[in-house]
C-alpha positions as CSV (number, residue, x, y, z in Angstrom):
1,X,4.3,73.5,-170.9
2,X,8.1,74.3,-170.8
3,X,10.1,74.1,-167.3
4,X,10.9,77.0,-165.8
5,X,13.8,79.1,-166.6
6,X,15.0,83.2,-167.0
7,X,12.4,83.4,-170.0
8,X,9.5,81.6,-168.8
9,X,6.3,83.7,-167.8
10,X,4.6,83.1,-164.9
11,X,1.0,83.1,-164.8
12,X,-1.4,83.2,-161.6
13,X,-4.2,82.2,-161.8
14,X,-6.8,78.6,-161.2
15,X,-8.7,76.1,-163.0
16,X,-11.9,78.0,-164.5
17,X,-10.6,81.0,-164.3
18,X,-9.9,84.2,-166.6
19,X,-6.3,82.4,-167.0
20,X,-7.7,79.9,-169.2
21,X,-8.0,82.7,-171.8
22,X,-4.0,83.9,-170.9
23,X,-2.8,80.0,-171.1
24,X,-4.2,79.9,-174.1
25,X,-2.8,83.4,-175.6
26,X,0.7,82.0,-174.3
27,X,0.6,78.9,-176.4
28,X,-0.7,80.9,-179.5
29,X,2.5,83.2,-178.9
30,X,4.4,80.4,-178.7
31,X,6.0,81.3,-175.0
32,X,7.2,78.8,-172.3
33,X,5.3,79.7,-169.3
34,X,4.4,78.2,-165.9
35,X,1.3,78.1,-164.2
36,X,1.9,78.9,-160.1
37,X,-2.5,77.9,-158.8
38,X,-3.8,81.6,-156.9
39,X,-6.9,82.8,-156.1
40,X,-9.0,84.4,-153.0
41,X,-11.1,81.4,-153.0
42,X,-8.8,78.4,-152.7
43,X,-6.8,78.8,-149.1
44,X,-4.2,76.3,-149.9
45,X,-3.0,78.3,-152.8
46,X,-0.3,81.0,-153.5
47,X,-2.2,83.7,-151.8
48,X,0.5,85.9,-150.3
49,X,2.8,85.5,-153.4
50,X,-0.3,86.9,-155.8
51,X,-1.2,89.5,-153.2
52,X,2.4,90.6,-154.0
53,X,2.1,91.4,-157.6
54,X,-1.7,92.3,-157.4
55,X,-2.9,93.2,-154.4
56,X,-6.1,93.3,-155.3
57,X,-5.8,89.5,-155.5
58,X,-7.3,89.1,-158.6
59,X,-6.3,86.5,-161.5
60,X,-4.7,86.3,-164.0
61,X,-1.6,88.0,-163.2
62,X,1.3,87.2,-165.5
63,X,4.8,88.2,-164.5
64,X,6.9,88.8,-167.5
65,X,10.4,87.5,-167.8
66,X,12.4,90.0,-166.0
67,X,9.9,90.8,-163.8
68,X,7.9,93.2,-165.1
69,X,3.9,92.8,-163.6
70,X,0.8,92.4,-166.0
71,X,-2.8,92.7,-164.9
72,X,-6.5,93.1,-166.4
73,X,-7.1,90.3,-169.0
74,X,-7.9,92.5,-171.7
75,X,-4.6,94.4,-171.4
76,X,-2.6,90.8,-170.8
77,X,-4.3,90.0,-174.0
78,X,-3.6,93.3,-176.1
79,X,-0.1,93.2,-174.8
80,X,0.9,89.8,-175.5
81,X,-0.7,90.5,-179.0
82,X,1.2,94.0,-179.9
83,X,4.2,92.0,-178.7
84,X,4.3,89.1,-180.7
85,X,2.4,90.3,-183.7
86,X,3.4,87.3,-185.9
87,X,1.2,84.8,-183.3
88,X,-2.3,86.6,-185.0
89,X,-3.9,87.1,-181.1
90,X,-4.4,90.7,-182.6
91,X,-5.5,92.0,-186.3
92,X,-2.3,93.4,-188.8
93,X,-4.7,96.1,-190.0
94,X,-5.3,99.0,-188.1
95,X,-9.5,99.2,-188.3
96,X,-9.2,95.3,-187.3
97,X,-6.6,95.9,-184.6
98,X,-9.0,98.6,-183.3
99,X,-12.0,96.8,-182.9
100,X,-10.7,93.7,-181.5
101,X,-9.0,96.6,-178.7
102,X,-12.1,97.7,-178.3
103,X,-14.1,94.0,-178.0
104,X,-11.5,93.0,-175.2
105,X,-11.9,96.5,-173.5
106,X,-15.6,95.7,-173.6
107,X,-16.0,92.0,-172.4
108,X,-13.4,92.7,-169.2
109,X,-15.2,96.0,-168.3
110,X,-19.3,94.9,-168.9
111,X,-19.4,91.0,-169.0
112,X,-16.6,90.9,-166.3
113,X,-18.1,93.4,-164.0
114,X,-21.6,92.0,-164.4
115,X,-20.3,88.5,-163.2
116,X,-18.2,90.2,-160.4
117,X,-21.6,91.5,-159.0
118,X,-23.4,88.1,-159.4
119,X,-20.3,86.1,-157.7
120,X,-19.7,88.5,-154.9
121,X,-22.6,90.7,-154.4
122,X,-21.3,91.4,-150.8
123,X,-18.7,93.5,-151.9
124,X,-21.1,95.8,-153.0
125,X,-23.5,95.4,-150.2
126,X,-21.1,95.6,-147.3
127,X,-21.9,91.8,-146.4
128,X,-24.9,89.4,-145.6
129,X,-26.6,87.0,-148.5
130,X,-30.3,87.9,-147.9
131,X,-33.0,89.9,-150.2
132,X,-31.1,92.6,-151.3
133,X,-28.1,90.1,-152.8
134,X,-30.8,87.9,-154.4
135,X,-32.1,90.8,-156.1
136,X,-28.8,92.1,-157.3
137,X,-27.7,88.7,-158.3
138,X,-31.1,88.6,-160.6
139,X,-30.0,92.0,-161.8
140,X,-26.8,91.7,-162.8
141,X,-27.7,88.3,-164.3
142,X,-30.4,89.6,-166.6
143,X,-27.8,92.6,-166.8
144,X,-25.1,90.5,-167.7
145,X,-27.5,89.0,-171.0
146,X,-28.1,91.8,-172.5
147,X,-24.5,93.0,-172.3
148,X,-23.6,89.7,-174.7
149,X,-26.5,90.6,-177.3
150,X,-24.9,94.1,-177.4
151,X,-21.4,92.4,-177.8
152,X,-22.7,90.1,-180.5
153,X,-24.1,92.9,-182.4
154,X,-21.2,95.0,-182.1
155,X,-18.4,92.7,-182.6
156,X,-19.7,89.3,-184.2
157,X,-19.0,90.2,-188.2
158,X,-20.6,87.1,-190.0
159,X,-18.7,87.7,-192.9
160,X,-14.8,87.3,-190.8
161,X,-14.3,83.8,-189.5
162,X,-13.8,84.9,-186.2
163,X,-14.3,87.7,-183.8
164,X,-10.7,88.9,-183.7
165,X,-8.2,86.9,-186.6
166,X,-8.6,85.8,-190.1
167,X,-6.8,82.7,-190.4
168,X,-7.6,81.4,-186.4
169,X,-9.2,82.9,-183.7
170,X,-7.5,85.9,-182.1
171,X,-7.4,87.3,-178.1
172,X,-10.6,88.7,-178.5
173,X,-12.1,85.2,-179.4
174,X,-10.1,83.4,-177.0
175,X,-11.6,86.0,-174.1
176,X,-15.0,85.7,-175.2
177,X,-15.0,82.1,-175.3
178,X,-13.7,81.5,-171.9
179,X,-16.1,84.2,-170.1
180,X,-19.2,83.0,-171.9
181,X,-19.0,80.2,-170.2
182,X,-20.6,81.7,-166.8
183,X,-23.6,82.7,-165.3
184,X,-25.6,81.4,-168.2
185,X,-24.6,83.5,-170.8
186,X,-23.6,80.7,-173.1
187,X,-27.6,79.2,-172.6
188,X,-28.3,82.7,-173.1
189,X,-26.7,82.8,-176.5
190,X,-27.8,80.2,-178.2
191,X,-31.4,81.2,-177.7
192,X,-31.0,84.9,-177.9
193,X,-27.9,84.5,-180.3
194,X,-27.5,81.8,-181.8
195,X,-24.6,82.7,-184.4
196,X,-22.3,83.9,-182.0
197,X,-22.9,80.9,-179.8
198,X,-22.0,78.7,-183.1
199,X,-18.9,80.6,-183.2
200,X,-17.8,80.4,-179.7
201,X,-18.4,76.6,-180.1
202,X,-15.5,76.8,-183.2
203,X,-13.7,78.2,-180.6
204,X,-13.8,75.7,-178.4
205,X,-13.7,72.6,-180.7
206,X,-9.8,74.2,-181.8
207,X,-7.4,71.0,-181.3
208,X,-4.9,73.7,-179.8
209,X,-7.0,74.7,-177.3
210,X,-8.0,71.5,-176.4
211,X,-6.2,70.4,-173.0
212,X,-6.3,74.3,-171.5
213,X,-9.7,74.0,-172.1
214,X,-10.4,70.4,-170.6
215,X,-8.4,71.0,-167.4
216,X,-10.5,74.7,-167.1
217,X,-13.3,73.4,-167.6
218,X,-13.8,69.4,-167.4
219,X,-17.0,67.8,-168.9
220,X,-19.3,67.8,-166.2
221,X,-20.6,63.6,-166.0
């Protein structure tokens, strides 16, 4: 990762995060960028300083040299992609561009959503952690599923080597492969899908995404 200097993005965000997905979009675009640890759950980190530019709190937030605020993964991801066409994170050809728009739009406003419900139900339930959050944890799981069949139907094209880029995987690939990885889905592929789950293991096994993805997500011993 480059120091920090006028044309270094700055990305908030924490280990096993959404970020994961933007880190690795960063290096694909080939931009120096520094990583400043923020999230509601970890007290000792930038709180007030995320809160600033998002005040919803969420992650990832990227701050674009110059200032300029970016939120939402999938529109990080389109934007880095329609800004640096050259670095493949989004299709050259219009139908391809299209669909991969419409894959990102889909995992950040189903698959994200679902797991929002499952990780916080209280937000929804105006507090407490008894019957009625078990049951729409169970919901929203089974919810949550179903939602990555009907991504895998729509958006997994066996014949392309990957979800979103020809020669190596695009944003939509890197998104997908970083929010499978909760609330079972990924268990829940390879049973239910088992060729998407092969394809999100490609993803992984990339050399370049190697050390985002260990310090995301470190082998559990």
């Amino acid at each position: 990762m480059a120091k920090a200097s006028p044309d270094t993005w700055v990305l908030y965000g924490s280990d096993g995060s959404g970020s994961a997905a933007v880190e690795l979009a960063l290096q694909r675009a080939g931009q120096p960028y520094r990583v400043l640890r923020a999230s509601t759950w970890e007290a000792d980190s930038a709180q007030a300083e995320l809160a600033r530019v998002n005040p919803l709190g969420q992650i990832p937030a990227l701050v674009v040299p110059g200032g300029e605020v970016l939120t939402e993964s999938a529109a990080i991801l389109a934007e880095l992609g329609l800004r640096f066409p050259a670095s493949g994170l989004l299709p050259a050809d219009a139908a391809g561009r299209a669909r991969s728009l419409r894959g990102l739009v889909f995992v950040a406003a189903n698959c994200y959503a679902a797991i929002g419900l499952i990780d916080y139900p209280e937000r929804w339930l105006g507090g407490g952690d008894g019957s009625a959050a078990i049951a729409l944890r169970a919901g929203a799981r089974a919810r949550l599923h179903k939602l990555w069949e009907v991504f895998a139907d729509q958006f997994h094209d066996t014949s392309r080597p990957w979800l979103g880029g020809d020669a190596a995987p695009g944003a939509l690939d890197l998104l997908a492969a970083v929010v499978s990885r909760w609330s079972g889905a990924r268990a829940h592929l390879a049973a239910q899908r088992p060729a998407l789950h092969a394809l999100i293991e490609r993803i992984d096994a990339r050399p370049e995404h190697a050390e985002v993805l260990a310090r995301h997500f470190p082998p559990r011993g």
